[in-house]
N, C-alpha and C positions, 0 to 999 in steps of 0.2 A: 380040470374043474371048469364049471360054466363062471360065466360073468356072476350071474346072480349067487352062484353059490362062494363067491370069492368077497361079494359086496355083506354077504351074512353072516360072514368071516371075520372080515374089518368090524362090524358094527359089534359082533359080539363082543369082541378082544377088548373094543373100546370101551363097550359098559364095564367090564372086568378091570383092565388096567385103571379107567375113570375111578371106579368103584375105591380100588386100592389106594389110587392117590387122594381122595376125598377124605379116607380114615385116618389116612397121614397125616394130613392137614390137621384135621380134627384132635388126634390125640396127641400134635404136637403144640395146641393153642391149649387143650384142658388132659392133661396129663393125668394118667388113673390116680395115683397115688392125690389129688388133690380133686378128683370128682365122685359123686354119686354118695352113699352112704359114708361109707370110711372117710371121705376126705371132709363131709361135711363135720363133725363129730371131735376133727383131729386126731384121730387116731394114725398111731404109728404102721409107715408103710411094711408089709412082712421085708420088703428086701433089707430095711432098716434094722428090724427087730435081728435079722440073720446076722448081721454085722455087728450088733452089737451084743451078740451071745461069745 
């Protein structure tokens, strides 16, 4: 492989990897069960609901 095509390499990986540890971050500070519609509302999480059938 050429230099440049090694460098286009690296950079994509890192938006991708980047990308994934950004979501991680993110849905470990605002957790689904306590964002967006359902969490405003209070409503019970489905894993919850599962649990407690």
């Amino acid at each position: 492989m050429s230099t440049i095509a090694i460098v286009m390499m690296i950079i994509c990986l890192g938006a991708v990897w980047g990308g994934l540890a950004v979501a991680i971050v993110h849905l470990r500070g605002n957790p689904d069960e306590t964002s967006g519609e359902l969490g405003a509302d209070g409503a019970v999480p489905l894993a919850q609901q599962i649990n407690q059938s």
